[in-house]
N, C-alpha and C positions, 0 to 999 in steps of 0.2 A: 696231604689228604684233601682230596675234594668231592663234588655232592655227585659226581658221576661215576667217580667211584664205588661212593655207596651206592648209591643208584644199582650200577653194575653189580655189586654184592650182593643185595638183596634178591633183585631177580634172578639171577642163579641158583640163589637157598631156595627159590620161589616153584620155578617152573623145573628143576633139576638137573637144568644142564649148560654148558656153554655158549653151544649152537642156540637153542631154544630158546636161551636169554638173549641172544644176538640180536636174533630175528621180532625178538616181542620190543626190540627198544629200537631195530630200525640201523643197526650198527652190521659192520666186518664181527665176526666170528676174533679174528685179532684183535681187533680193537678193546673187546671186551676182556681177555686174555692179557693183553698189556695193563688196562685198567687194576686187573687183579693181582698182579704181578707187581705193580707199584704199590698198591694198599701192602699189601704180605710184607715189603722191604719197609716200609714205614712202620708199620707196627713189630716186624720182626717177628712173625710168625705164620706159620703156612692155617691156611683158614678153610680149603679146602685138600680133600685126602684123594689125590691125582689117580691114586692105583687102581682107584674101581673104575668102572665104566662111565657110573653118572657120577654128579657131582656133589659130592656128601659133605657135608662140612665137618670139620675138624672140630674137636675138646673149643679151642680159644674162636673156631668160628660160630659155634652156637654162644658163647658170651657176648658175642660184637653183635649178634642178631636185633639184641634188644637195645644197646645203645644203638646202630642205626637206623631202626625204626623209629627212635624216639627224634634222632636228629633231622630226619627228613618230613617230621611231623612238623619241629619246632622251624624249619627251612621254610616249609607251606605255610604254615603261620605266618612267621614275618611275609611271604611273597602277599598274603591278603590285609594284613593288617596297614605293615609299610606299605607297601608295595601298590597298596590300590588309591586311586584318590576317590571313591566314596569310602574309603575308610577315616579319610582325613578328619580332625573333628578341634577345633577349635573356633575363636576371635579373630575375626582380621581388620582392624582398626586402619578407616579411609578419610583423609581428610577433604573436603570436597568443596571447591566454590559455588558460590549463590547459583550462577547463573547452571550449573550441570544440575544442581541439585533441583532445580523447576524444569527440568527437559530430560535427558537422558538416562537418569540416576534408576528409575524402573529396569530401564532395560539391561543397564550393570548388574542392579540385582539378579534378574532371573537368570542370565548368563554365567553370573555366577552356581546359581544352587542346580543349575541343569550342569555343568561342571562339576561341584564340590557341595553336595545335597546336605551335609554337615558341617559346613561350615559357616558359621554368625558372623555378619559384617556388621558394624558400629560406626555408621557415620557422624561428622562434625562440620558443619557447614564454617567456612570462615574464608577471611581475604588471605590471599599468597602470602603475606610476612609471616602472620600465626600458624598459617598450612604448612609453609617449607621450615620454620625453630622446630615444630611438630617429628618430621622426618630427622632433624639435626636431634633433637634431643630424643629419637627412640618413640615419642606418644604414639604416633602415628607408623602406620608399616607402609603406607605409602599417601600421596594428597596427589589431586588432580587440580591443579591450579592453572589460574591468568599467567600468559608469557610465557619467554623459552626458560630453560633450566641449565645453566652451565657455571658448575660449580664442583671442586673438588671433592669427592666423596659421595657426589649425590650421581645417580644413573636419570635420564628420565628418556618419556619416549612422545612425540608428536599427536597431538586430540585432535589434530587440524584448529580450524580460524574460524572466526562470528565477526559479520559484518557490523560496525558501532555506525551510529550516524549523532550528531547532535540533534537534540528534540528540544521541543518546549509548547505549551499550551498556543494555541492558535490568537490567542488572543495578548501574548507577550508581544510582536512584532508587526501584528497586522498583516499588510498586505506586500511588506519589502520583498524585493525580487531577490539580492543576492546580499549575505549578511559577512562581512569579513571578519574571519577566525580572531583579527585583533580587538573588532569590536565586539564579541564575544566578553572579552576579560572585563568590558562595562559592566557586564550583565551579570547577575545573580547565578552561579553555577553551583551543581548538584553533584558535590563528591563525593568517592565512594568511599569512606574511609580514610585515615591517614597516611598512610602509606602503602595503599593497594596497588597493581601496575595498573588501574585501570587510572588513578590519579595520574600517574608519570605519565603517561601517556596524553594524557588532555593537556598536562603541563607545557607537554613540549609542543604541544600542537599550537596551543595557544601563545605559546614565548613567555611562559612564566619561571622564574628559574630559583623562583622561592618561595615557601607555604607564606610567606608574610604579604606576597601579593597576589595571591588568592581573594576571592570576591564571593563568599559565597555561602554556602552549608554544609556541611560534613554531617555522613549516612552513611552508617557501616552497610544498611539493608537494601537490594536494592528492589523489592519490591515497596518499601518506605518512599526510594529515591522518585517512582513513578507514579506512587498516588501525590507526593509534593510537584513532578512538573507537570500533570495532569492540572492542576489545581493553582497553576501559574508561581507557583514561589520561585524556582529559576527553572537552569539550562541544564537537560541532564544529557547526558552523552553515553548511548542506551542502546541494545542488540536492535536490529530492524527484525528479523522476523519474528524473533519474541512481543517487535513493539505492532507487528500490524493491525489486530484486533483495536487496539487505541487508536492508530490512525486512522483507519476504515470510518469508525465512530465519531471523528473528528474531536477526539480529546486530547491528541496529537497529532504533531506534524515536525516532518523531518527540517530542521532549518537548509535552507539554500547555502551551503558554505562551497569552497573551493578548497580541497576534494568534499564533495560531501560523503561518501563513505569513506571508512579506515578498518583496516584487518586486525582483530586483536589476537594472537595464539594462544592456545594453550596446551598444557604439557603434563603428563604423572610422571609422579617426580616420585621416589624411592633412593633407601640406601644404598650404595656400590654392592657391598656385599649380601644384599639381601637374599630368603630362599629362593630354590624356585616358585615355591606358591605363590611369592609375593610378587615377582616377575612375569607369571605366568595370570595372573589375576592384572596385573597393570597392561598385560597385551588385550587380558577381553576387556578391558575400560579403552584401547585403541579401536575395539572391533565395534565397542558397543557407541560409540559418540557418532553425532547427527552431526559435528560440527565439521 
């Protein structure tokens, strides 16, 4: 038994005849006919009475009248309730780095509620280790974190890249032309975190290959991190065009290294078998990033 079936059934009880029913649903005059033909073997009972002209329903087809009108009520229902995404209506719990969270995070939003008008997002700002156990242990339904994501179990999809340059108050270095990455690990450095990618990253830039020879501050924050190297405590290693306003103003300045930019990626990261909401909400955090 299927809904075109009843479909078919109904309009028949409806307009009073085969043809007429054919023609109001856009079908062969057969088609309709076979439809009916199949219901009658499934239930084992004739539901209309062939010998008149029009199409009169039979003793057990006026019984099926009212179950099928109620089923294709209870069909339309689900097609609006399921079926629709402004019916949608829940939490969708996003775990989000520093750096999205002060630039594009508006635009996820509205991208969102212009998609899913009922649906409440819950954000948590934190570094990639807390963001991606988040995803592993369920807290989270998806994080947009620092770096790529490749990992058993986890899906994730490309935000693009943020230019990083090393920074520090104009008045740490003077007026040195070119500062090498090694003397760098002299200098008082501004990290982010203990184990964020944005740490690994400096790490290896700098040839450090261990927190024990580290030089420096640990700052989960990284708008923390830029009032400390505005104000000369170290070296922070920091988006350039989040940083231009500081620079412009001369409260920074990019240090001279060799390279002096580095690409950092980042990535939403979700579970393999996540729904589609949660897939389809981590494609508009692709659509919606500046990065």
């Amino acid at each position: 038994m299927n809904l075109r079936q009843i479909e078919s059934f109904l309009m028949i009880a409806e307009v009073g005849s085969f043809a007429a029913a054919a023609n109001r649903l856009r079908v062969t005059q057969s088609t309709v006919s076979a439809r009916i033909q199949e219901l009658e073997q499934i239930l084992g009972v004739e539901l209309f009475d062939r010998s008149l002209r029009t199409a009169r329903l039979t003793l057990k087809g006026r019984e099926l009248i009212t179950y099928a009108e109620q089923l294709v009520a209870l069909i339309s229902e689900i097609r609006r309730r399921v079926g629709s995404k402004d019916a949608l209506v829940g939490v969708v719990r996003v775990g989000v780095a520093e750096l999205v969270a002060i630039s594009w995070l508006p635009d996820l939003v509205n991208a969102v509620r212009d998609r899913y008008p009922n649906i409440q997002l819950e954000f948590e700002v934190g570094l990639s280790p807390f963001l991606l156990d988040g995803i592993r242990s369920g807290d989270f339904d998806l994080a947009i974190v620092a770096g790529r994501v490749a990992e058993p179990g986890l899906e994730s999809f490309d935000a693009g890249s943020v230019r990083f340059s090393w920074m520090a108050s104009p008045k740490m270095f003077g007026s040195r032309e070119i500062i090498e990455l090694n003397d760098l690990r002299k200098s008082p450095i501004l990290y982010q975190g203990t184990n964020s990618f944005t740490n690994s990253m400096m790490d290896q830039f700098l040839g450090i290959s261990s927190k024990r020879e580290r030089k420096g501050t640990t700052c989960n924050s990284l708008e923390a991190i830029y009032s400390l190297a505005r104000a000369g405590v170290g070296v922070g290693f920091l988006p350039i065009d989040r940083s231009a306003n500081f620079i412009r103003n001369g409260e920074l300045e990019v240090l001279r290294t060799s390279p002096t930019e580095f690409e950092m990626p980042f990535s939403i990261a979700l579970a393999s078998n996540s729904s589609t909401l949660f897939t389809d909400i981590a494609q508009l955090c692709v659509r919606s990033s500046r990065f």
